[in-house]
N, C-alpha and C positions, 0 to 999 in steps of 0.2 A: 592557549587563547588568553591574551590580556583582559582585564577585568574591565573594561572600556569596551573591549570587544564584544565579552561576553553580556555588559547593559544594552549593547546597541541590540544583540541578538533577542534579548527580552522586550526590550521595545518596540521592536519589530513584531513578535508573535504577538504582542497584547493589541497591536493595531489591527494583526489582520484577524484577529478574533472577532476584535468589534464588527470589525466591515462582514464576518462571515456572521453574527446575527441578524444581518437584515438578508444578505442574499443567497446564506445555506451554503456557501464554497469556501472551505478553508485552505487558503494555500500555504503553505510553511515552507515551502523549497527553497532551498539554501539559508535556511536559518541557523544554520549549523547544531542542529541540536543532536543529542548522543543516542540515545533510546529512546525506544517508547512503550513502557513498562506499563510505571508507577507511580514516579515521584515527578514534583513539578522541574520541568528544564532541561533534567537531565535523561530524563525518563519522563516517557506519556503522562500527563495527568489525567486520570479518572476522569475528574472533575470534567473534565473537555465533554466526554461523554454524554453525562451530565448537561452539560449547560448547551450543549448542542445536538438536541434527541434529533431533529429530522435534517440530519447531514445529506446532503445529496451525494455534493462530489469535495473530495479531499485529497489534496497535494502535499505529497513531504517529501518529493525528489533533490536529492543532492543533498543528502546527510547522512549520520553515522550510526542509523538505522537499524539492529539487529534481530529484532523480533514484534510483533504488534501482541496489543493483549487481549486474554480474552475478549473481554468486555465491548472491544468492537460489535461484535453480535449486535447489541443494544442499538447501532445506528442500522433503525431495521429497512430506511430508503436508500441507505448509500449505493448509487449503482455508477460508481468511479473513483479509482482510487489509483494515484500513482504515486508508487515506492519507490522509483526508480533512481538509481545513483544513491544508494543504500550500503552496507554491509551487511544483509539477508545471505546467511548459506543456505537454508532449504527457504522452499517456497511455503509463504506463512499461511497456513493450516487454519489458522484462526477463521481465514477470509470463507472458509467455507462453510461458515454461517451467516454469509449475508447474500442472501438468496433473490436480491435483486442483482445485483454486483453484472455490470454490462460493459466496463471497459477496466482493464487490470492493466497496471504498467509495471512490469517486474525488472525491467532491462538495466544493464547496467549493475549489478549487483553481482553475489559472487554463488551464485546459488547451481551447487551442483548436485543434489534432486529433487524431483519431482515425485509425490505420489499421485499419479496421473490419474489411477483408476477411478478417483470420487470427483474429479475434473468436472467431467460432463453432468453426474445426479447433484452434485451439490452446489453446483453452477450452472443450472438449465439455464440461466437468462445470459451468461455470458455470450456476448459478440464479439468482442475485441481482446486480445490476448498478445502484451507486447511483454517479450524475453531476451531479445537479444544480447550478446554482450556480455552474456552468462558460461561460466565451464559448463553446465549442462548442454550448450547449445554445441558443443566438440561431440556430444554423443550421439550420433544420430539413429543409433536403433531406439535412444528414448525420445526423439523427437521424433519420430515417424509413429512411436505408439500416439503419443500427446497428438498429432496430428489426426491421424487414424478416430483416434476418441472423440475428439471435438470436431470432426468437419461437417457433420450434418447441422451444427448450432452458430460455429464459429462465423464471422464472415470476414475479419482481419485476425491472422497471425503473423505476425513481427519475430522469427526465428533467426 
């Protein structure tokens, strides 16, 4: 990434930061950024956290995404979040402490498992569940458990 590139890609997130304090939706997809850790840019900053306690819904599809942090937990409204077009190998664990969480977008990533079992208790509000596009999705005795677990809650799954 040229360092041209990489100011336009900062300039870009510091905009839609602004624009997500007034209406709670932060979309960062295709900003290209690397992680979302820790540190500013390259990794999640904290701080985002922080300076956006009642996140609703939050976009960061089409980047090079490999884990979320804990600290997610902390946005205790988020109930939308899509990762999708990431580099996530397992599905992020994290998310199962945000116990509104109503539409998940996992797809397109390279995530080949799932621990489904805490799917449905630590997800009760989930309704939408999009995976496609995943090597998990070649296994279907684990898509038929994930299925099996969440269809009394589910009302879209995207396998």
């Amino acid at each position: 990434m040229s360092l041209l590139s990489a100011a336009r890609g900062v300039s870009q997130v510091m905009n839609r930061c602004e624009d997500a304090k007034s209406t709670g939706f932060l979309d960062l997809s295709d900003c290209e950024l690397m992680y979302i850790a820790d540190a500013l840019y390259m990794k999640f900053p904290l701080k985002m956290i922080a300076n956006f306690p009642n996140m609703d819904v939050f976009n960061l599809e089409g980047n090079q995404i490999t884990e979320l942090p804990t600290e997610i937990s902390r946005w205790t409204k988020l109930r939308g979040i899509n990762i999708a077009r990431n580099k996530f190998t397992q599905f992020p664990e994290q998310l199962f402490e945000c116990k509104k969480l109503a539409i998940l977008d996992i797809s397109g990533n390279l995530i080949n498992e799932i621990n489904h079992l805490p799917l449905r208790s630590s997800l009760s509000t989930l309704k939408q569940l999009h995976m496609k596009q995943n090597p998990i999705c070649q296994r279907l005795d684990i898509i038929e458990q994930i299925c099996a677990e969440l269809e009394p809650q589910i009302k879209v799954l995207h396998k």
